[in-house]
C-alpha positions in Angstrom: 120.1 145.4 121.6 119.6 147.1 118.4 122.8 147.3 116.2 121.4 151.0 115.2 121.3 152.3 118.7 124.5 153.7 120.3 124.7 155.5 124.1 124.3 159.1 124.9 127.9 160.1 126.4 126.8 161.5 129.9 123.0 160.1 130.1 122.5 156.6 131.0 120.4 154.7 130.0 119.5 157.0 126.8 120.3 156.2 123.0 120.4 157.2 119.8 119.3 155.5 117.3 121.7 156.1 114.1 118.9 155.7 111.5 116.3 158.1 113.0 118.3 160.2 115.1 116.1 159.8 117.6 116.7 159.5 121.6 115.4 156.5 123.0 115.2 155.9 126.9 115.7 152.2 127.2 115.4 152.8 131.1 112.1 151.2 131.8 111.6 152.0 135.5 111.8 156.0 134.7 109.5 155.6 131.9 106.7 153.9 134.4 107.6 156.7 137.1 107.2 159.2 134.8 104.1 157.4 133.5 102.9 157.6 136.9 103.9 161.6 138.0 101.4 162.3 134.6 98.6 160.7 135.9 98.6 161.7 139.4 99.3 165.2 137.9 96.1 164.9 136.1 94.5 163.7 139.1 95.6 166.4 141.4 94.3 168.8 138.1 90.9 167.5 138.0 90.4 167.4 142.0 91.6 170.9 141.8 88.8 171.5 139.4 86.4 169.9 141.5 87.4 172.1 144.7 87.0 175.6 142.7 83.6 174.4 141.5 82.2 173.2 144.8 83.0 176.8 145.8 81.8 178.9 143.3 78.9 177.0 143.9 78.8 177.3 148.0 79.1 181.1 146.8 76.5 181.3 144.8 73.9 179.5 147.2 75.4 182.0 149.9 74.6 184.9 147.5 70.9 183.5 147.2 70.0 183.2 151.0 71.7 186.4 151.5 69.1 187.7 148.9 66.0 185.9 150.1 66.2 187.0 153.8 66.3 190.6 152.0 
């Protein structure tokens, strides 16, 4: 390990690194999970998306046969 980097009292697996400042999360299987909440986030985001178009569309078809049988 890097002779810059020293532990975070009360977080495992995080560090700071003396030169930066910085925190660094050497804990590689929470990076990956969290990696992989974002992208099913997205996913769930976009499906979402989808849905509420696929109904505004069903509306406005609904609207127009509504209107034709006028």
């Amino acid at each position: 390990m890097n002779e810059n980097l020293i532990k975070v009292e009360g977080h495992p697996g995080y560090y700071r690194d003396m030169k930066t400042g910085a925190i660094v999360n050497m804990n590689k299987s929470a990076l990956e999970a969290a990696k992989a909440q974002k992208e099913k986030r997205i996913k769930d985001e976009q499906e979402i998306q989808e849905l509420k178009n696929d109904v505004k569309e069903l509306k406005q078809l609904l609207k127009e046969l509504i209107n034709s049988k006028v």
